[in-house]
C-alpha positions in Angstrom: 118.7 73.5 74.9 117.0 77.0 74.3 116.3 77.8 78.0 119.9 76.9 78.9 121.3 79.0 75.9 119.3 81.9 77.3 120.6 81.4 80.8 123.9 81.3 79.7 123.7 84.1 77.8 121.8 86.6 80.0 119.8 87.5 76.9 116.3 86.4 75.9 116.3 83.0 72.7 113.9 82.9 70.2 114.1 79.4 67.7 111.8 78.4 65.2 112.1 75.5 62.7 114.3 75.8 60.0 116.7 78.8 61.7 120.3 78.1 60.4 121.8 79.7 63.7 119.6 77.3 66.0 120.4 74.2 63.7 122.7 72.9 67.0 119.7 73.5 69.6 118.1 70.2 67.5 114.7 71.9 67.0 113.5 69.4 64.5 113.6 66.7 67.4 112.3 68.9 70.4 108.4 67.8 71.2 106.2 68.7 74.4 103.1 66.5 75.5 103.9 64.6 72.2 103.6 67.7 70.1 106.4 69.0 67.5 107.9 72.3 68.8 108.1 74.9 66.0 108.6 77.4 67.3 110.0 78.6 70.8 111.5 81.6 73.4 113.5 81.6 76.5 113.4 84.7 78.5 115.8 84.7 81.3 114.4 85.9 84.9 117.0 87.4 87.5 117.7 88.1 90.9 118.3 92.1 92.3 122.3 90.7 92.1 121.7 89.8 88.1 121.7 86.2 88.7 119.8 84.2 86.5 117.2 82.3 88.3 114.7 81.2 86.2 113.8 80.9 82.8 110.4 81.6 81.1 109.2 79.6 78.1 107.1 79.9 75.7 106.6 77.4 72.8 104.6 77.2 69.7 102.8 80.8 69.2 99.4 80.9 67.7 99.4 80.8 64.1 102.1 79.4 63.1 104.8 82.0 63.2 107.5 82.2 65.0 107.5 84.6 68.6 108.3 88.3 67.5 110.5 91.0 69.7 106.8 92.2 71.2 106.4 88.8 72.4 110.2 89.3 73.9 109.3 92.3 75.9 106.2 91.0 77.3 107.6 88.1 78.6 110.8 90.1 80.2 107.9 92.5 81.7 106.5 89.5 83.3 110.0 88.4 84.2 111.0 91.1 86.2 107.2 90.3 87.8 108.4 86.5 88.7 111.7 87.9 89.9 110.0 89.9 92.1 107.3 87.3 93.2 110.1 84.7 93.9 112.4 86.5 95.6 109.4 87.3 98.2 108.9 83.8 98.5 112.6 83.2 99.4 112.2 86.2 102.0 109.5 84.7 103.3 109.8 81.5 103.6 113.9 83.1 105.4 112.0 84.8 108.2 109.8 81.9 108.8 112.8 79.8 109.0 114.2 82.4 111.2 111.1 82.7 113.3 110.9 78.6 113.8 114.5 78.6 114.8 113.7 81.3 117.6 111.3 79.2 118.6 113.1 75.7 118.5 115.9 78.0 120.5 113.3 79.1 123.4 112.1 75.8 123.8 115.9 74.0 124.3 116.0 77.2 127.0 113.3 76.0 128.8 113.6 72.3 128.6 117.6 72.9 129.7 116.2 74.8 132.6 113.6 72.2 134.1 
């Protein structure tokens, strides 16, 4: 799909209805919640190391038309804000990890020790 071909190319996808170029992405048979997709862009989001991690999308702008390169650099501005935001998850939820482990650890100790 889109958000794969934008993964796979490291670049942000836009695809609207009737784009020769996007003809083998099957736009004319993609639907979300039961609604026709006209129009649609994959942004990819990565990691400090340039690994893609996630992919925004957006589908179906307002008004009809399809999602312009203003719409593009908005959404890889808020990219490299979820980048951010998940990577301090992973961080996080590493250190408690680490910190439980400690823990599990001191608690073996003491139990060996009785």
């Amino acid at each position: 799909g889109v958000c794969s071909l934008a993964a796979r190319r490291r670049k942000p996808v836009t695809a609207k209805i009737g784009d020769d170029d996007m003809k083998h992405l099957y736009m004319d048979s993609l639907k979300v919640k039961d609604e026709q997709v006209h129009s649609i862009v994959c942004v990819p989001v990565f990691s400090k190391d340039r690994k893609v991690i996630a992919v925004l999308e957006g589908i179906n702008k307002r008004g009809g038309e399809g999602f312009s390169e203003n719409d593009v650099y908005v959404l890889q501005a808020l990219a490299s804000h979820v980048s951010v935001a998940l990577q301090s998850l992973t961080a996080v939820d590493e250190e408690h990890a680490k910190v439980r482990l400690k823990d599990m650890i001191q608690i073996l100790k003491a139990h060996a020790e009785k």
